[in-house]
C-alpha positions in Angstrom: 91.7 107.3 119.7 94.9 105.5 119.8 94.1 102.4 122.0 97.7 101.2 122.8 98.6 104.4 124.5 95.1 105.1 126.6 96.5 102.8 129.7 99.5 105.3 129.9 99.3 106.3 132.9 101.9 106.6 135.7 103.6 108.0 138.6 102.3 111.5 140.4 103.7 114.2 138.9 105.6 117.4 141.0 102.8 120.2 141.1 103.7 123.7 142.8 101.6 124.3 145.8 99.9 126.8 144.4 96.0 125.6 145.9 94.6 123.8 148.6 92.8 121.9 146.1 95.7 120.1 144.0 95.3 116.3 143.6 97.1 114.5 146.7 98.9 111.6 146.1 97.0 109.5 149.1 93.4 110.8 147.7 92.7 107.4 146.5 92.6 106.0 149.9 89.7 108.5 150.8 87.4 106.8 148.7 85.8 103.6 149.8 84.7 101.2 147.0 81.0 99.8 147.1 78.9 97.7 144.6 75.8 98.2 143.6 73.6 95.8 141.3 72.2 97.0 138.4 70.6 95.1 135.7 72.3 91.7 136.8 75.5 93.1 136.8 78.0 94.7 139.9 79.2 98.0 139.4 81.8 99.5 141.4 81.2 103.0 142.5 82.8 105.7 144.6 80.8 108.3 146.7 82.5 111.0 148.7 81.9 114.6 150.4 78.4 116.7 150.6 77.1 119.4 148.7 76.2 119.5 145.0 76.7 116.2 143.0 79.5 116.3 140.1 79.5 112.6 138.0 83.8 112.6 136.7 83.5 110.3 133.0 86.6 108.8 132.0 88.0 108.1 128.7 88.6 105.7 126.3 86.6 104.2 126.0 88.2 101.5 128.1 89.2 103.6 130.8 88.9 103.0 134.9 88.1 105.5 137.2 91.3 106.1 138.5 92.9 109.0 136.5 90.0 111.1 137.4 89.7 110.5 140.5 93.6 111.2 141.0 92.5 114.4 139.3 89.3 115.6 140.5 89.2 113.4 144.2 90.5 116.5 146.1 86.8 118.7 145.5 84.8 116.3 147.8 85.7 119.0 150.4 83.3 121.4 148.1 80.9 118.4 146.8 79.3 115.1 146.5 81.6 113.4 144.1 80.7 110.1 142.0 83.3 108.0 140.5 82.3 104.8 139.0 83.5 101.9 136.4 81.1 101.3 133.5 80.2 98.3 132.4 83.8 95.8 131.5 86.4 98.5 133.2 88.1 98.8 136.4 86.3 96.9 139.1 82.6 96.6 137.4 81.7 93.2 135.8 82.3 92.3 132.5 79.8 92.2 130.0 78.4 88.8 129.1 78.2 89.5 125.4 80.7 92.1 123.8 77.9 94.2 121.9 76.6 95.4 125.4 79.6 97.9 125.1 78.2 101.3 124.0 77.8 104.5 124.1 74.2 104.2 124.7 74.3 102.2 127.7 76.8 104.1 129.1 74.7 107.2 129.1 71.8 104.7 130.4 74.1 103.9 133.6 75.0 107.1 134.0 70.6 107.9 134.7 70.3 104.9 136.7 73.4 106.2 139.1 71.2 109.5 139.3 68.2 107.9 140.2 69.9 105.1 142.3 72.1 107.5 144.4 68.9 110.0 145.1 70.3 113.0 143.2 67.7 115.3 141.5 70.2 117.3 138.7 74.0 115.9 138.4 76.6 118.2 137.3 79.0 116.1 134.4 82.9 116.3 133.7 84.0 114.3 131.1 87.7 113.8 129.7 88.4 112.4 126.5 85.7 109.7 125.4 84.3 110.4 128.5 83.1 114.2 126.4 80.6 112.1 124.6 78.4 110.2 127.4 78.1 113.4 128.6 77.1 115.4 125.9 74.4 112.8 125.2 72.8 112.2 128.3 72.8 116.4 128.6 70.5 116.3 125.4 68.8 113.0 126.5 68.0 113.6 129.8 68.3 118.1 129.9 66.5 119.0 133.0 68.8 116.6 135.1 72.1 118.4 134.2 73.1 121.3 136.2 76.7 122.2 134.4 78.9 120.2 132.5 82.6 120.2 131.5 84.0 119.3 128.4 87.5 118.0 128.8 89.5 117.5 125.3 86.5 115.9 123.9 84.4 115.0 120.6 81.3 116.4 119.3 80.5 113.1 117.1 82.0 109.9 115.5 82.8 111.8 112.0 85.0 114.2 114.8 86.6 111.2 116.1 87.5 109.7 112.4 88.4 113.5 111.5 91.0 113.2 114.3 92.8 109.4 113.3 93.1 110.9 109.9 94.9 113.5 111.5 96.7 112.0 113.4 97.7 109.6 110.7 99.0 111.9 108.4 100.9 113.2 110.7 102.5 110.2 112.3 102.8 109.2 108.6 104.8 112.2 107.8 106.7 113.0 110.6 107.7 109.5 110.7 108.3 108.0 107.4 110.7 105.3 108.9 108.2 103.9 111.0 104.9 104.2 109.3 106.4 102.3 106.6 105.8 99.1 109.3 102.2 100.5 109.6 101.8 100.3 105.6 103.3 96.7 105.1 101.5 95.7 107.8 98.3 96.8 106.7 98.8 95.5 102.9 98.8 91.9 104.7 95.3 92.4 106.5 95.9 93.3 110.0 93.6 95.6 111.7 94.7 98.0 113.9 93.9 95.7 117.7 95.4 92.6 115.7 99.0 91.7 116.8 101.9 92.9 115.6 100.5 96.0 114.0 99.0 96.7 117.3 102.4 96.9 118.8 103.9 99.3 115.9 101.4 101.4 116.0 101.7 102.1 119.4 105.0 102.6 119.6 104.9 106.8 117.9 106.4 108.9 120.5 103.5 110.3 122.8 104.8 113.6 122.4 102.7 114.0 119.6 99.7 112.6 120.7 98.8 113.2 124.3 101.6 114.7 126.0 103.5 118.4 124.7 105.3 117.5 128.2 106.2 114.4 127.9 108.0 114.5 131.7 104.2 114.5 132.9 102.3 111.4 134.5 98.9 111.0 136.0 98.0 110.6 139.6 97.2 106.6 139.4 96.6 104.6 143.2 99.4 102.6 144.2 97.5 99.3 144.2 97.1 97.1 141.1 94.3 97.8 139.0 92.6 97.6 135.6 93.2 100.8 134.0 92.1 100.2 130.6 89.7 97.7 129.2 90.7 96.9 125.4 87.8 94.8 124.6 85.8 97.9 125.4 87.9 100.1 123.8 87.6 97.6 120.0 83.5 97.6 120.8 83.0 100.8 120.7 85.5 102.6 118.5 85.7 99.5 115.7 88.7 96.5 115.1 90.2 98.6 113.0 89.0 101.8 115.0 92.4 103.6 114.6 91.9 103.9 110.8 88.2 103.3 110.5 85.7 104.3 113.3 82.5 102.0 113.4 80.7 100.6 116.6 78.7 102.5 118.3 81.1 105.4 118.1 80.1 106.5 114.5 76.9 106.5 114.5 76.8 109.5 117.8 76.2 113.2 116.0 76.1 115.8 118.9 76.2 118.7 116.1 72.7 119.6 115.5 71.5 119.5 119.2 74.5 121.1 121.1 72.8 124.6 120.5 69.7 123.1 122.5 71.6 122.5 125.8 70.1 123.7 128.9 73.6 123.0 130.9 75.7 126.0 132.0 79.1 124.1 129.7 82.8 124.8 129.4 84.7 123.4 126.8 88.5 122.9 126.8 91.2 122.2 124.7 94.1 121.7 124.2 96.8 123.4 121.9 99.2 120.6 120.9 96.7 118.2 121.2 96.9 115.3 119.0 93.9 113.5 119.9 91.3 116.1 119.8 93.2 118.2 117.4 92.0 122.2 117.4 90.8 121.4 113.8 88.0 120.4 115.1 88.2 121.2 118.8 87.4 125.0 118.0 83.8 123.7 116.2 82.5 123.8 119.3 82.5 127.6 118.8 79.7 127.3 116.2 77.6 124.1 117.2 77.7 125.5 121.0 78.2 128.9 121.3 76.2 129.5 124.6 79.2 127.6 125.9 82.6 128.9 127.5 85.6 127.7 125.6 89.2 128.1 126.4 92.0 126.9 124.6 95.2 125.6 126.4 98.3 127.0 124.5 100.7 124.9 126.2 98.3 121.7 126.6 98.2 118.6 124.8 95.4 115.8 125.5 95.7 116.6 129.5 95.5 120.3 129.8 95.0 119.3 134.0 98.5 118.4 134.0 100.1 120.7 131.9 99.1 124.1 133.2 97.0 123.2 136.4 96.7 126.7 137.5 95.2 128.1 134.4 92.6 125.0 134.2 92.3 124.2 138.2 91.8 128.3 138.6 88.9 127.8 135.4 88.2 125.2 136.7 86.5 126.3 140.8 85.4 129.1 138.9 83.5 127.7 136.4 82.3 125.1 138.9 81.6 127.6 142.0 83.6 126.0 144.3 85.0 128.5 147.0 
């Protein structure tokens, strides 16, 4: 949801030293960048430590690797880490046609990684958009997933409309000055990734959409890089994907099948999240409830920043990592 504001990403923020096992500021320059070729095109990909494999699926969709890997890098001292850019982000090629953006083949990559790197099962932890290449490949593929974490994430396309109403009505009512921009806008034609209403729309505070602390910014590498892809990002969700979800995004229904999962799952969420909003984020109760959820009461979109104890702490336990 909310393209404009999915490349927000910024300087490290000030953590307590509460765990060995924080992000580190230099952990991007642990990881060494390799290519490998896969159906004609170069993907970048990012292997470090020994022991069991987790994949980390960023969000989106249009996200790099980065952010996670700013997050998660520091467990390679526990296990065999995989960060890697899908198809048109970060440092993997670009699509030669657009409609090869989607869901689908991103759950596709995600098995050929498996098979290519010589893992037997994969553990998955997905932020985000990154929640819904996971859940799929766990139903697609369920003897190859070991345990899978469910970061702020979406349990099917009608969740991720659900949500921009939401989030709509909100901005729309909390905002009356601005949204009435959004409106006149709209009456003339422009789609929500169409200049100017692009711009105005992105412009609602964050507060109220990813960040309850606003003061808070992700752990990003100090080198330039492409941290969000928005021709990705229009692909999947839909042109007008803020107001009316279509691409491959709609048509994904987790709902019926997340019962079935063989995967050990946690599921979090956040509190003041206005992405995933806990409308819907506490569903997960009934379609999965072989799964662990925890809500995050003083979480937004990025409960990982916001109270790292309480999900970092969840997290190694949930995980195994001693």
């Amino acid at each position: 949801m909310k393209s404009t504001f999915l490349f927000l990403f910024g300087a490290l923020i000030s953590l307590p030293l509460f765990s060995q096992t924080l992000p580190q500021p230099d952990i991007f320059d642990r990881y060494e960048s390799k290519t490998y070729t896969i159906d004609g095109y170069n993907y970048n990909v990012e292997v470090l430590g020994e022991g069991d494999p987790i994949f980390f699926l960023p969000g989106g969709p249009g996200n790099s690797h980065d952010y996670m890997q700013g997050n998660f890098g520091q467990y390679y001292k526990t296990n065999t880490l995989v960060f890697f850019d899908w198809l048109g982000r970060g440092k993997s090629d670009d699509a030669k046609n657009v409609s090869e953006y989607s869901v689908e083949n991103d759950v596709e990559l995600i098995e050929k990684l498996r098979v290519l790197l010589k893992f037997d099962k994969i553990s998955l932890v997905g932020h985000s958009y990154g929640t819904v290449p996971a859940q799929a490949y766990s139903i697609k593929y369920p003897n190859n997933v070991d345990k899978m974490v469910l970061i702020n994430g979406f349990h099917s396309g009608a969740m991720w409309q659900a949500n921009c109403d939401s989030y709509n009505h909100y901005a729309k009512t909390h905002f009356p000055e601005k949204w009435k921009q959004v409106d006149s806008l709209r009456a003339l034609g422009y789609l929500s990734s169409e200049e100017p209403l692009l711009s105005v729309y992105g412009n609602f505070p964050t507060k109220y959409i990813y960040y309850h602390n606003t003061k808070l910014k992700q752990n990003v590498p100090k080198y330039k890089f492409r941290g969000m892809a928005p021709d990705v990002y229009v692909t999947i969700i839909g042109k007008d994907g803020d107001f009316d979800v279509s691409g491959s995004m709609i048509n994904q229904d987790f709902r019926k099948d997340l019962k079935n999962v063989k995967a050990k799952t946690l599921v979090v969420a956040g509190r003041y999240d206005g992405v995933s909003t806990p409308e819907f984020a506490v569903q997960y109760k009934t379609f999965m409830p072989q799964a662990t959820f925890v809500m995050f009461e003083q979480s937004a979109h990025n409960p990982y920043l916001e109270e790292p104890e309480k999900f970092y702490t969840l997290f190694e336990e949930f995980m195994n990592i001693k």
